[in-house]
Each structure stands twice: as C-alpha cells, then as structure tokens.
Chimera marker file (.cmm) of the C-alpha trace (Angstrom):
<marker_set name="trace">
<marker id="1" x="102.924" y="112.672" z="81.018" r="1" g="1" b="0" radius="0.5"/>
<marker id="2" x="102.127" y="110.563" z="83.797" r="1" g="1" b="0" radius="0.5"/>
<marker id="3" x="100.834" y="111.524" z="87.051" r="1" g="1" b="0" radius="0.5"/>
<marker id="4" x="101.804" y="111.437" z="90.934" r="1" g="1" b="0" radius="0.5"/>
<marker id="5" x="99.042" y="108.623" z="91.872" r="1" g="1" b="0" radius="0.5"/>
<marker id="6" x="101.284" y="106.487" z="88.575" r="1" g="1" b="0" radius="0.5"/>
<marker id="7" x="104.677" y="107.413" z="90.043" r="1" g="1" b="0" radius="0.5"/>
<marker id="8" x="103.534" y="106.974" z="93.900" r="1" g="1" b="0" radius="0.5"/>
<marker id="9" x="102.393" y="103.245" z="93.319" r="1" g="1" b="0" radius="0.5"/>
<marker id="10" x="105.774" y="102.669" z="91.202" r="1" g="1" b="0" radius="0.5"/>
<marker id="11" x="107.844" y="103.307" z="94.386" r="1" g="1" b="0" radius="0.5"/>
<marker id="12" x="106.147" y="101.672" z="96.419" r="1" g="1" b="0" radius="0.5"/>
<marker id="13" x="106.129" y="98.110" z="94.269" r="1" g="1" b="0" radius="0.5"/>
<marker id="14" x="109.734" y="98.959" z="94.254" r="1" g="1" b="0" radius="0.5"/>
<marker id="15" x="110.412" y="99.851" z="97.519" r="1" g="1" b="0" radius="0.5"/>
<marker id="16" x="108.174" y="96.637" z="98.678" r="1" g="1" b="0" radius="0.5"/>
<marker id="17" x="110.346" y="94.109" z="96.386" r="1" g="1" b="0" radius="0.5"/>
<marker id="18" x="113.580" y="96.032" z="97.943" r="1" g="1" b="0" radius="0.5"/>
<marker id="19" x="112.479" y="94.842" z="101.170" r="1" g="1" b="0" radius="0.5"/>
<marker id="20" x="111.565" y="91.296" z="100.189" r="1" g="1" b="0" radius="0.5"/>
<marker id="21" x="114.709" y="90.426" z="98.028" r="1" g="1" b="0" radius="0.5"/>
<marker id="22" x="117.534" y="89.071" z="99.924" r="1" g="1" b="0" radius="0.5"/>
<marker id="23" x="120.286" y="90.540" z="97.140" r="1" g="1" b="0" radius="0.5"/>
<marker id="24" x="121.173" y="93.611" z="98.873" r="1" g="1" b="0" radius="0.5"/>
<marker id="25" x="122.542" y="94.847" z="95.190" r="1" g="1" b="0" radius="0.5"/>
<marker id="26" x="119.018" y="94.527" z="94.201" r="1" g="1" b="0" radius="0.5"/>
<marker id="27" x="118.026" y="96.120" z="97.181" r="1" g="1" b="0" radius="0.5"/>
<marker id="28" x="119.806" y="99.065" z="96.637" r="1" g="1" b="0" radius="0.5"/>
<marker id="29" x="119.564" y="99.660" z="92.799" r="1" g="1" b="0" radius="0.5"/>
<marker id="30" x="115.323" y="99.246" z="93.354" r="1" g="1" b="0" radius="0.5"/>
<marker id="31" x="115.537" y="102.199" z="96.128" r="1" g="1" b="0" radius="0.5"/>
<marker id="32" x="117.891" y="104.126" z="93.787" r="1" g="1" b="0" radius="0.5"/>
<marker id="33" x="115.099" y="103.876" z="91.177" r="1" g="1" b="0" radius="0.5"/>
<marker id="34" x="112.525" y="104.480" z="93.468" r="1" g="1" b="0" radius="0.5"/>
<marker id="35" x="114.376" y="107.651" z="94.947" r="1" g="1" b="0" radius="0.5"/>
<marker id="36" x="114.432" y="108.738" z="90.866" r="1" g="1" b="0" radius="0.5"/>
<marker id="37" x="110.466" y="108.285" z="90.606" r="1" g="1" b="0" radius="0.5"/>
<marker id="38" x="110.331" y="110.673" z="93.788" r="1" g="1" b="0" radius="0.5"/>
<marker id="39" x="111.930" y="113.241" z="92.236" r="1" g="1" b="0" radius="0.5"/>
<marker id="40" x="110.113" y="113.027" z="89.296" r="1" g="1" b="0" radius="0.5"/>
<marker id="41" x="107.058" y="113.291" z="91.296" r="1" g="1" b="0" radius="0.5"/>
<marker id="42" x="108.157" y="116.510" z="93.370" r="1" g="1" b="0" radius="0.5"/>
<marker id="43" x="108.375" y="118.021" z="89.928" r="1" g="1" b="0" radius="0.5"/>
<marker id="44" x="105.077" y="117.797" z="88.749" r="1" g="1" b="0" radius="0.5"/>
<marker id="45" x="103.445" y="120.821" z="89.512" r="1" g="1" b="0" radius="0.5"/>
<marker id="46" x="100.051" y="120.521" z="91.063" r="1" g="1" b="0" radius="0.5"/>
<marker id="47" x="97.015" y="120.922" z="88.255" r="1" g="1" b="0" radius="0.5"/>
<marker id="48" x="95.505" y="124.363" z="88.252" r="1" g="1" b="0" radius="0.5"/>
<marker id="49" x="92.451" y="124.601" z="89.643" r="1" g="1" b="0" radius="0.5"/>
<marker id="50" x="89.498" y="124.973" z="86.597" r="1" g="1" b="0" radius="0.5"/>
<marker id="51" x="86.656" y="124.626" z="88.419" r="1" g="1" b="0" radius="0.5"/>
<marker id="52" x="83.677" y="127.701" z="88.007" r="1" g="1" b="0" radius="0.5"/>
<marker id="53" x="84.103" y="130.786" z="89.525" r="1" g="1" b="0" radius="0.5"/>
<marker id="54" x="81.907" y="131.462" z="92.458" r="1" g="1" b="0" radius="0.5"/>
<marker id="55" x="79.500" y="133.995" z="92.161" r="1" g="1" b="0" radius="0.5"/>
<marker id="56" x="80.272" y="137.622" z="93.375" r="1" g="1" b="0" radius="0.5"/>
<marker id="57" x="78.229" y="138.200" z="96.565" r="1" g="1" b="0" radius="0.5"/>
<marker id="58" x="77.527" y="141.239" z="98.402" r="1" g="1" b="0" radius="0.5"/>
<marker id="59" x="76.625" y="140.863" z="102.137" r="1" g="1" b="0" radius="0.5"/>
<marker id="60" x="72.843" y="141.367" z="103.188" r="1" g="1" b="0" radius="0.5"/>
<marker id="61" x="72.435" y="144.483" z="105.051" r="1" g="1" b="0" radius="0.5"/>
<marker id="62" x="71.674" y="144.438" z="108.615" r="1" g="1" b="0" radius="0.5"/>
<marker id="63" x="68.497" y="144.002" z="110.007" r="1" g="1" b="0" radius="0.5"/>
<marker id="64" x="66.975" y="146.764" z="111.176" r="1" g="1" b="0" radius="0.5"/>
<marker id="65" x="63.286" y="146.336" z="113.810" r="1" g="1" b="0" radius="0.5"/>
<marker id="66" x="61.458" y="148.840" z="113.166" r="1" g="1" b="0" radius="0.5"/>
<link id1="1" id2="2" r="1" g="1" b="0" radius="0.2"/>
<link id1="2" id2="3" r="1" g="1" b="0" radius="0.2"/>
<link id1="3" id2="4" r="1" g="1" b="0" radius="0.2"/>
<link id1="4" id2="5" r="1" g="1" b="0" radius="0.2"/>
<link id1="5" id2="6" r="1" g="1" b="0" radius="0.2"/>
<link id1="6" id2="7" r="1" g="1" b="0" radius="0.2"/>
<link id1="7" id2="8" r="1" g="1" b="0" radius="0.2"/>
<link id1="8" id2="9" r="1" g="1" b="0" radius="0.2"/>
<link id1="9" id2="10" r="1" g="1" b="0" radius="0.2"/>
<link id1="10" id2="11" r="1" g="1" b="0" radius="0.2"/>
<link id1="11" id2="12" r="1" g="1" b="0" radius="0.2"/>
<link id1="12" id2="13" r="1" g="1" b="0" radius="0.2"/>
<link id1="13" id2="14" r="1" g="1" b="0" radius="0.2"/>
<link id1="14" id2="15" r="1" g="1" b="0" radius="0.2"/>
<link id1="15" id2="16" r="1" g="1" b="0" radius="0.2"/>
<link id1="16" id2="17" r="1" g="1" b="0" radius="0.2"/>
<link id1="17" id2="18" r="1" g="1" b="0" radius="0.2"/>
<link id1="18" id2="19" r="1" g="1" b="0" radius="0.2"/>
<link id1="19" id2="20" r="1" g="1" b="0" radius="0.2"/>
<link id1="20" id2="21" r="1" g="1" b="0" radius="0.2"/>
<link id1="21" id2="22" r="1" g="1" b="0" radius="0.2"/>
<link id1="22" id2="23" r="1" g="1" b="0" radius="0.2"/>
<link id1="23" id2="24" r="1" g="1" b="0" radius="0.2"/>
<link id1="24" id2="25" r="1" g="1" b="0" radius="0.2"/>
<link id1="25" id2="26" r="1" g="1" b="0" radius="0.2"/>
<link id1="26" id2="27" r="1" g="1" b="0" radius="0.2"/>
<link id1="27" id2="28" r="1" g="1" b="0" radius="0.2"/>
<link id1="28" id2="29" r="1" g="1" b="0" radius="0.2"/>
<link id1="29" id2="30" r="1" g="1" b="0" radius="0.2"/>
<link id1="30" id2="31" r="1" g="1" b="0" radius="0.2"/>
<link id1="31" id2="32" r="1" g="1" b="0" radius="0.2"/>
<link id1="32" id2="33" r="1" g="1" b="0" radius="0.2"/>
<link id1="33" id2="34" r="1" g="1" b="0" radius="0.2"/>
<link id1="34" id2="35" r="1" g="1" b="0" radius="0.2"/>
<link id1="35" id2="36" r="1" g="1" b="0" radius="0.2"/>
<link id1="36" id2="37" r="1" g="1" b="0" radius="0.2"/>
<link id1="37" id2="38" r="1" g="1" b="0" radius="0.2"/>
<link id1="38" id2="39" r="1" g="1" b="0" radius="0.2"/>
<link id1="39" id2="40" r="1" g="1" b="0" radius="0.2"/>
<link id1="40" id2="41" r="1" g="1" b="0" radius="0.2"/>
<link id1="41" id2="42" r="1" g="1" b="0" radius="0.2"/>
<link id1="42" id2="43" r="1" g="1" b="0" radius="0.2"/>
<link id1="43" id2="44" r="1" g="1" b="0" radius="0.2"/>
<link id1="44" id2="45" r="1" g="1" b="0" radius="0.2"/>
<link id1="45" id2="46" r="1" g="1" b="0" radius="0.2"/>
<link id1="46" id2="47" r="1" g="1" b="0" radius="0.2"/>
<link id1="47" id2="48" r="1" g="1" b="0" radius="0.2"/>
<link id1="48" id2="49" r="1" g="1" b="0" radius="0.2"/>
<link id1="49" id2="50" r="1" g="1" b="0" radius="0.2"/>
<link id1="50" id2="51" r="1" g="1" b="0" radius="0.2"/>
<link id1="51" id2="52" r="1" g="1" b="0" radius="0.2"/>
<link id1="52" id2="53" r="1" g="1" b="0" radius="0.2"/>
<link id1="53" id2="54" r="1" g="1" b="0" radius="0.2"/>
<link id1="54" id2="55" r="1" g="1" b="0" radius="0.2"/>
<link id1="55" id2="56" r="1" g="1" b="0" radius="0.2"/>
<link id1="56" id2="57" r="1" g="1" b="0" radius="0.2"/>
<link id1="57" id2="58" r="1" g="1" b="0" radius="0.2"/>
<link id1="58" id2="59" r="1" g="1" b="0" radius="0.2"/>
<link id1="59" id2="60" r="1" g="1" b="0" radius="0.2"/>
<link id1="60" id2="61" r="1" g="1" b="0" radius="0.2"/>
<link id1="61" id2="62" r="1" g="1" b="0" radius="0.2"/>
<link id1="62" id2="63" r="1" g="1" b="0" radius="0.2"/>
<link id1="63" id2="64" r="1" g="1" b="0" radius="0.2"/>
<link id1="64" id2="65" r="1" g="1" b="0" radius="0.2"/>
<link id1="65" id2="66" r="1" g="1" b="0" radius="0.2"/>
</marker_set>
C-alpha cells in the first residue's frame, strides 16, 4: 500500500505539468487524475500510534515546612 507522502508528490508532478502544458485536454485529464490520488489519500487512515506507554505517575505530595 502506498502512503500519503507517495500520493502527495504524485499530484503535485501532475498538477505542475497541468499547469505547464498548453493542451487544455491534457490539462484537464492530469487534474482529473490528480483529484483521484486525493481521494485516495483522504482514505488512508492515519497509522496508529505504537510508540511505549508512558509510565503511570502519581503526583508528589505537597510540601509541608515543618
């Protein structure tokens, strides 16, 4: 499965050649694509995250001058 950084450059070579090209069928079939890539993006859900647990802390009880 490929990831959003993958998909993210992919629209943005395509969106970049859309704006270069002067064949404004090109144009539009290279945003259409690149519209598709977004979606696929928005779709992929966010890895969970695996990292350690912190430890369980219990606060310090106050300070007391005595």
């Amino acid at each position: 499965m490929v990831g959003r950084a993958y998909l993210s450059r992919q629209m943005t070579a395509l969106l970049n050649f859309a704006r270069q090209t002067n064949n404004p069928e090109l144009s539009a079939l290279l945003v259409q694509k690149a519209a598709r890539l977004k979606s696929q993006a928005d779709e992929i859900t966010p890895p969970e995250d695996i990292g350690p647990r912190p430890p369980d802390v219990e606060p310090a009880p106050p300070f007391r001058r005595g």
